[in-house]
C-alpha positions as CSV (number, residue, x, y, z in Angstrom):
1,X,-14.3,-4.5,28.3
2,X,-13.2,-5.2,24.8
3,X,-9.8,-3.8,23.3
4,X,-9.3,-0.6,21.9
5,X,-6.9,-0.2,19.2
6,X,-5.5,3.0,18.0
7,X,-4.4,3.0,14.5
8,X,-2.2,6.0,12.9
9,X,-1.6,6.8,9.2
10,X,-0.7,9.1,7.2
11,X,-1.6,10.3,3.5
12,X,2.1,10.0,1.7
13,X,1.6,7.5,-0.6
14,X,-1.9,5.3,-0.9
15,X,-0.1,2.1,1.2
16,X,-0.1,3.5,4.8
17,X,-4.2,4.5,4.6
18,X,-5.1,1.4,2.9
19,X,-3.6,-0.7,5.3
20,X,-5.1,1.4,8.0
21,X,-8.6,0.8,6.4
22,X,-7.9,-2.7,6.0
23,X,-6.5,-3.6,9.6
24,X,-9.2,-1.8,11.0
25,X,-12.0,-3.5,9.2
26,X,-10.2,-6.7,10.3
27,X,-10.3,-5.6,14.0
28,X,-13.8,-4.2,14.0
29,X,-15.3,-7.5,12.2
30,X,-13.2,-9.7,14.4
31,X,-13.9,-8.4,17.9
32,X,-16.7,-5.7,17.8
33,X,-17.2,-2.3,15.9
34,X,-15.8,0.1,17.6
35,X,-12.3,-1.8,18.2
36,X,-10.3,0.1,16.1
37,X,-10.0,3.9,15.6
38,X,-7.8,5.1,12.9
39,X,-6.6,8.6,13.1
40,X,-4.0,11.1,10.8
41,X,-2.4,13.2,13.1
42,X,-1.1,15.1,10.0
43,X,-4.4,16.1,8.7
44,X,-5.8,16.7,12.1
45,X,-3.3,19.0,13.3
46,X,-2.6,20.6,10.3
47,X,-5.0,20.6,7.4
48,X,-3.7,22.9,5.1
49,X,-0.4,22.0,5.6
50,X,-1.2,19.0,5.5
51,X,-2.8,19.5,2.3
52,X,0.1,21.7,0.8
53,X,2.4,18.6,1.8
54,X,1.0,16.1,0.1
55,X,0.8,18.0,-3.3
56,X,4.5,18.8,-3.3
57,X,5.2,15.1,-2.2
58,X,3.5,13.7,-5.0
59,X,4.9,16.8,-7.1
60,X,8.4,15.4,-6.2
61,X,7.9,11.3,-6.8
62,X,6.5,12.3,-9.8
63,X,8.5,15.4,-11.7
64,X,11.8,15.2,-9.9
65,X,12.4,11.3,-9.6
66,X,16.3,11.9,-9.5
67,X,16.0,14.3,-6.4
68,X,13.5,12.5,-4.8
69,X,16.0,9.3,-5.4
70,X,18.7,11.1,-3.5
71,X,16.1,12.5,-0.9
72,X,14.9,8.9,-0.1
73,X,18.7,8.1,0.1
74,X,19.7,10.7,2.4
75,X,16.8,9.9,4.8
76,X,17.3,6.5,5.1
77,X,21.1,7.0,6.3
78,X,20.9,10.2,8.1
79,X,21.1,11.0,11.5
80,X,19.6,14.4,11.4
81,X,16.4,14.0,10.3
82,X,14.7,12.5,13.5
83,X,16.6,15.1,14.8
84,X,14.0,17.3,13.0
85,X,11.0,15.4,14.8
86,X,10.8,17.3,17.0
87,X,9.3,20.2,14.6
88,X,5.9,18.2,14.9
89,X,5.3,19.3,18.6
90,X,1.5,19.6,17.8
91,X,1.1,16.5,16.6
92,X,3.2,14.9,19.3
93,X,0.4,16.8,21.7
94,X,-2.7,15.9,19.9
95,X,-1.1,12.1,20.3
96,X,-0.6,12.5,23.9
97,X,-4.3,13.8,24.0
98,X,-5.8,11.1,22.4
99,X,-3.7,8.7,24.4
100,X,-5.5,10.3,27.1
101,X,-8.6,10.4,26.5
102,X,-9.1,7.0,24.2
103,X,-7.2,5.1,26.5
104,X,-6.1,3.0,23.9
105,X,-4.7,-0.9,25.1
106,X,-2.3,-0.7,22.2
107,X,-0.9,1.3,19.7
108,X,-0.6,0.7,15.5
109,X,1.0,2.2,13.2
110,X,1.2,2.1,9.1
111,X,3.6,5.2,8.5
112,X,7.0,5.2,10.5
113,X,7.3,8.9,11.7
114,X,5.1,7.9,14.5
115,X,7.4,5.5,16.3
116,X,10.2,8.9,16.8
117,X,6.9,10.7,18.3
118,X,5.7,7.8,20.7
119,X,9.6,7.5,21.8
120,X,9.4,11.4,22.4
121,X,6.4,11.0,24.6
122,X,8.0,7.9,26.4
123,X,10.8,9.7,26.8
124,X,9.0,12.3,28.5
125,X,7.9,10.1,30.9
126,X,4.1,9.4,29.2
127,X,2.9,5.8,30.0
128,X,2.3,4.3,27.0
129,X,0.7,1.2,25.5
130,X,2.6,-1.5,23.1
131,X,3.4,0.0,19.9
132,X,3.4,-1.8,16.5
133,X,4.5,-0.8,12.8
134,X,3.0,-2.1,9.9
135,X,5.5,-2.1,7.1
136,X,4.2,-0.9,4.0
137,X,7.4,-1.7,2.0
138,X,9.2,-4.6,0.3
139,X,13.0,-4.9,0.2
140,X,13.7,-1.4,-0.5
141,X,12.5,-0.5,3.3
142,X,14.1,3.2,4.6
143,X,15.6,2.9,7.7
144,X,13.0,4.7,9.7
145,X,10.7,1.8,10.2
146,X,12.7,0.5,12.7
147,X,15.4,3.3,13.7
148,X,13.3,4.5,17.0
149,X,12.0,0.9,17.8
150,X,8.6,-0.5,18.6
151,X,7.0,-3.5,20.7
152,X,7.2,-5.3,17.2
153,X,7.2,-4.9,13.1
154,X,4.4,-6.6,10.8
155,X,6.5,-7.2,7.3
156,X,4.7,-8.4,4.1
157,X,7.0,-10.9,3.1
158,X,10.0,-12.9,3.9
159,X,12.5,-10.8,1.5
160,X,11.8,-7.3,3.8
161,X,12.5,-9.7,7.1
162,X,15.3,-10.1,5.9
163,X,16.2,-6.7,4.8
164,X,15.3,-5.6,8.4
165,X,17.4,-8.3,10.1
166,X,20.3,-7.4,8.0
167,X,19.8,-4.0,10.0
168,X,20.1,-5.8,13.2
169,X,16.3,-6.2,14.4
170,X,15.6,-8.9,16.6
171,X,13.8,-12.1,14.2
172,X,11.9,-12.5,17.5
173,X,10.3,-8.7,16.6
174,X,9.7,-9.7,13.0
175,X,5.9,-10.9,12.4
176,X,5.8,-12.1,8.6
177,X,2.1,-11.6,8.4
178,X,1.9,-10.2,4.5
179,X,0.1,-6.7,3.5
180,X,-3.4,-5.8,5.0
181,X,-5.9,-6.2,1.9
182,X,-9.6,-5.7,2.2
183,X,-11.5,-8.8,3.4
184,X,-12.9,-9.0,-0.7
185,X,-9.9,-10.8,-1.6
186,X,-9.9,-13.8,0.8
187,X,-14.0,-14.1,0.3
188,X,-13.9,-14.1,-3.2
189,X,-11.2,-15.9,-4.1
190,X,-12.8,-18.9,-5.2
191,X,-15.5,-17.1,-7.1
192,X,-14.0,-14.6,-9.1
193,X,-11.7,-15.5,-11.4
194,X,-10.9,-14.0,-15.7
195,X,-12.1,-16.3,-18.3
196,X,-10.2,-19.1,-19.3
197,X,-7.5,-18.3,-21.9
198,X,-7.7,-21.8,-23.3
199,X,-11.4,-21.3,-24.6
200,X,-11.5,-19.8,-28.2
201,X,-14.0,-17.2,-27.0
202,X,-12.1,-15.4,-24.2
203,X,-10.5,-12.4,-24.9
204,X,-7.2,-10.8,-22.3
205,X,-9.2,-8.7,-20.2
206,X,-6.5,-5.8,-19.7
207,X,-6.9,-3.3,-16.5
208,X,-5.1,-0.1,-16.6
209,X,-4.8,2.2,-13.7
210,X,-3.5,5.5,-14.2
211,X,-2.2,7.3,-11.1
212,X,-1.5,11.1,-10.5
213,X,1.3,11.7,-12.7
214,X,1.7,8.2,-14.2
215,X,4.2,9.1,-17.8
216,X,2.5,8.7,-21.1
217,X,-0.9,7.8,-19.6
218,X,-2.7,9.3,-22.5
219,X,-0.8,7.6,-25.1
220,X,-0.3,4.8,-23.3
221,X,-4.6,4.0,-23.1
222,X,-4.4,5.2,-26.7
223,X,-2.4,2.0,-28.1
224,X,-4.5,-0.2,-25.2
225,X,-7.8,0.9,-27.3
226,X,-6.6,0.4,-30.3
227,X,-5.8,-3.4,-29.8
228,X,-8.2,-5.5,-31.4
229,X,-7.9,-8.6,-29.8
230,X,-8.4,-7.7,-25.8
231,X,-11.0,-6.1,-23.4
232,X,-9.9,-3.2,-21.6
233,X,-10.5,-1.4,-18.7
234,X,-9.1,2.0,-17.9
235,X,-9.6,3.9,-14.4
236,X,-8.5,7.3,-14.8
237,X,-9.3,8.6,-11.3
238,X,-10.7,12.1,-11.0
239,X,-9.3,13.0,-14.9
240,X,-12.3,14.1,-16.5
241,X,-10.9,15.5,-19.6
242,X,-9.2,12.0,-20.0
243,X,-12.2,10.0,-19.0
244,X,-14.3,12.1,-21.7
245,X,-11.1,11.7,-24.7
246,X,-10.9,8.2,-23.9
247,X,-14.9,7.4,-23.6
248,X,-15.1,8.7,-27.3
249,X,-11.5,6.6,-28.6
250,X,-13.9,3.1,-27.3
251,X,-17.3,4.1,-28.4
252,X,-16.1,2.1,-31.7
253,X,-14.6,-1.3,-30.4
254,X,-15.5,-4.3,-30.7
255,X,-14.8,-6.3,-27.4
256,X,-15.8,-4.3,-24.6
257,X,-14.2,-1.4,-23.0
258,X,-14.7,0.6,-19.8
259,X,-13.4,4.3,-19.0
260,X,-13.8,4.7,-15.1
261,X,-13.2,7.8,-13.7
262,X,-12.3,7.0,-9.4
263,X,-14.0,3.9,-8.8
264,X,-14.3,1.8,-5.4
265,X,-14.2,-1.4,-6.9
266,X,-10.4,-2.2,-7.4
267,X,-10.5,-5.2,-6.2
268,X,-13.1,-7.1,-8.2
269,X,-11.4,-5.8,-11.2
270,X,-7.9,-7.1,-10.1
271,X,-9.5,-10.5,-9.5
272,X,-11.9,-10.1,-12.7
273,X,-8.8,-9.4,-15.0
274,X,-5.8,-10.8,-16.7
275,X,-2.9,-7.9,-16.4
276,X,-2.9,-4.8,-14.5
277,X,-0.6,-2.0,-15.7
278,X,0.1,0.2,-13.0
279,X,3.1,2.3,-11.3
280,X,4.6,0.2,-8.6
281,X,2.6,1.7,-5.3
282,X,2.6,-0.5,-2.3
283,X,-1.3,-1.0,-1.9
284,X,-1.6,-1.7,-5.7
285,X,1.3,-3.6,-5.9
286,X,0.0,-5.7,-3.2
287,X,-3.2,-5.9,-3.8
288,X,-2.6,-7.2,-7.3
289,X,-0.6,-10.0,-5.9
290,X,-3.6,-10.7,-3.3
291,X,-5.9,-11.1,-6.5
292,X,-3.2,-13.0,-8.4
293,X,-3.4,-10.4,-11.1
294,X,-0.1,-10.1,-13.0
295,X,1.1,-6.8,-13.3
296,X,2.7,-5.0,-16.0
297,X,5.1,-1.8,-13.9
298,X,5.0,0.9,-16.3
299,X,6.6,3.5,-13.8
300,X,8.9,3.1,-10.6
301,X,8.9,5.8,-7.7
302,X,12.6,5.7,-6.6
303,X,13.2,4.8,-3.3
304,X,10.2,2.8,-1.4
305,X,8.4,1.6,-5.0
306,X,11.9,0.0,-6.4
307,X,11.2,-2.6,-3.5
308,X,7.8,-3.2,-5.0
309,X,8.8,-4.2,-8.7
310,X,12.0,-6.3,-7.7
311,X,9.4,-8.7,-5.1
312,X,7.7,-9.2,-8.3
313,X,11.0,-10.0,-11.0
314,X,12.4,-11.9,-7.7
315,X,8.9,-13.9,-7.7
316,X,8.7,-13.9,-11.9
317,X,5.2,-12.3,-11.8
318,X,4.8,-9.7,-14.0
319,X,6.8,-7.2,-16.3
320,X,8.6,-4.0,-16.4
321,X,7.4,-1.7,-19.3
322,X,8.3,2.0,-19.2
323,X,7.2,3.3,-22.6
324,X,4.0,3.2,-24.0
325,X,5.2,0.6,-26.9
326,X,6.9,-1.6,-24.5
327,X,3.4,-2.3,-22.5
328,X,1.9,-3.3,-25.8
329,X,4.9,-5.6,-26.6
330,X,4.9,-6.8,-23.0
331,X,1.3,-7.7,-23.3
332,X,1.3,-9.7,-26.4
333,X,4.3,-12.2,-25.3
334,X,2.3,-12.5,-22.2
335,X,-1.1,-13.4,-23.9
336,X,0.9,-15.7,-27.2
337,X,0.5,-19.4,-27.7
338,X,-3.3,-19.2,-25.3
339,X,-1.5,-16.7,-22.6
340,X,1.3,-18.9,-21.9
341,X,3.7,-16.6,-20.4
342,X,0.6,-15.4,-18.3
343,X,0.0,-18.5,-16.9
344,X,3.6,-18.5,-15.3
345,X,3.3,-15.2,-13.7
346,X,-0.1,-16.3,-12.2
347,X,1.0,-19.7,-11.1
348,X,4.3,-17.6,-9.8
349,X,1.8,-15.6,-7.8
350,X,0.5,-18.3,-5.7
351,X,3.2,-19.2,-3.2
352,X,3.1,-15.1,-2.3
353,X,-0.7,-14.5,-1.7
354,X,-1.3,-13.9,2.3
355,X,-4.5,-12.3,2.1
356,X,-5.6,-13.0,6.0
357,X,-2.7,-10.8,6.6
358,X,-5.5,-8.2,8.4
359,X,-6.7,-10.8,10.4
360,X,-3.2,-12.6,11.7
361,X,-2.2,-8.6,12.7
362,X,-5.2,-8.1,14.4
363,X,-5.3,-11.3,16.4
364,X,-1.5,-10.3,17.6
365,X,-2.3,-6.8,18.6
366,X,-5.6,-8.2,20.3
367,X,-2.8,-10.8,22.0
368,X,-0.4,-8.0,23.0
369,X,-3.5,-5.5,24.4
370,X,-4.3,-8.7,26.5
371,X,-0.7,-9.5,28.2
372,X,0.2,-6.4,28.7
373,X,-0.7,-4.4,31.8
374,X,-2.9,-1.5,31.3
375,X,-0.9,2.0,30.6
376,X,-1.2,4.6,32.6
377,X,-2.5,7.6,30.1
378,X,-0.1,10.1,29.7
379,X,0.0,12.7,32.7
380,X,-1.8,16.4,32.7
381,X,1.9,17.8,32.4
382,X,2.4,16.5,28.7
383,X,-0.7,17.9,27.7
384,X,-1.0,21.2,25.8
């Protein structure tokens, strides 16, 4: 009978679904479809809330950076909040139901809340299977990854191991696998690539992604547009008003540029392009450096993102720009004397990529279903 995998995310912050997606692609292309289910207790329990939540957490990264600085802060050292864990007795329930009646022969998860429910259940007396955490962050990782253990921790990169052995996890525990990215990146890498800045007839192809409540997005596209010499891209996700202002601002241009509204295809235009400006999120962020596309980090969420945009100045891979003027000044040192500067943040980019992460995770948590005995689902007493 082949493995079943349970994967649990959760929608704060783009990181923790897309390496959901991207394990469970892995796992379901390695070993079968069906392999892996991945499942948000927080939607599933509580939609609305659930709903509610998210807006006021992006609210918060994004119009109160300060607080959510000292919020992050007071998390990552506090011993009362997985005191306050146990305010999520439905999901904890709807866990111990799906344990049940999935039967899963181990247990994955990309957003850390999930360890403090599965030590809950364990603690309870539930039978559980091996439980892993995928570590979404670099460097500036919050204590709660690791504070209620797991069978094991899948980092992205040798800097966050050691971050987490710092905080007195076992090295043995510590899988330095890299980030989950989408399949795309290892099968195209050889064929997708942006034109040579050395011919006389490339032009910088410049990708801008603006996020929900990126600063001085508007302006920021403006100057992009008005650059002569480069090809741009802008994805505005679901702004229409912006897609439609901007649309009309390139109608003129002479070298090529696209206004995407939400678009799928990330990924070929990381690996298509010279530069990505972005906000330091943890998919893109990763992503970017799976593609070898330099980025240019126009905005920092305090706390997990900081992490993010110091792997890249530790690396020399990119720039930090945080005004609309200093992203054009940024970009034009970068793409002087036939993209010099742009050359060393690619080449820097190189010795980073891990894009079989997916893969390496899913062979260990098909290893660990495979050694370990099967659990016993958790008993009719834990159920609701």
């Amino acid at each position: 009978m082949p493995a079943r995998i349970l994967i649990l995310t959760a929608g704060y912050g783009e990181g923790h679904n897309a390496a959901a997606r991207a394990l469970s692609a892995a796992c379901d292309t390695n070993y079968g479809s069906g392999t892996a289910r991945v499942v948000d207790l927080f939607a599933l329990s509580r939609p609305r809330f659930n709903q509610i939540s998210r807006r006021a957490y992006i609210a918060i990264i994004n119009g109160a950076p300060r607080l959510w600085s000292s919020l992050y802060a007071w998390i990552d050292r506090s011993n009362l909040v997985p005191r306050c864990f146990w305010l999520l007795g439905r999901e904890r329930r709807l866990l111990a139901r799906i344990i049940a009646e999935e039967k899963p022969d181990v247990i994955c998860s990309t957003y850390p809340v999930y360890a403090f429910l599965i030590a809950r259940l364990q603690n309870e007396g539930n039978s559980l299977p091996p439980h892993f955490n995928v570590v979404t962050d670099s460097i500036s990782i919050n204590s709660l990854w690791w504070r209620a253990g797991a069978a094991g921790w899948f980092v992205p990169n040798p800097d966050s191991a050691a971050v987490m052995r710092a905080a007195g996890l076992d090295p043995e525990d510590l899988h330095i696998t890299g980030f989950p990215v989408p399949a795309f990146f290892s099968e195209y890498a050889s064929r997708l690539t942006p034109p040579d800045l050395a011919n006389a007839s490339s032009a910088p192809r410049i990708l801008y992604i603006i996020n929900s409540g990126t600063n001085h997005a508007a302006e920021t596209a403006r100057l992009l547009l008005a650059e002569t010499a480069w090809e741009i891209t802008i994805a505005v996700g679901r702004d229409v008003a912006l897609q439609s202002e901007l649309s009309r601002l390139a109608a003129g241009r002479a070298l090529p540029a696209h206004i995407l509204g939400w678009t799928d295809q990330i990924p070929h235009l990381l690996m298509t392009h010279h530069v990505v400006i972005s906000k330091a999120g943890g998919a893109t962020t990763q992503e970017a450096i799976a593609a070898r596309c330099p980025m240019i980090v126009n905005q920092i969420v305090p706390g997990q993102e900081e992490g993010n945009y110091e792997l890249l100045r530790r690396t020399g891979a990119g720039a930090l720009a945080t005004t609309p003027n200093a992203v054009i000044q940024s970009l034009r040192k970068a793409f002087a004397h036939n993209g010099a500067i742009w050359q060393q943040w690619r080449n820097a980019l190189a010795p980073i990529v891990r894009n079989d992460a997916a893969n390496e995770i899913a062979r260990h948590l098909i290893k660990a279903s495979a050694s370990s005995e099967k659990s016993a689902s958790p008993t009719e007493a834990a159920l609701p």
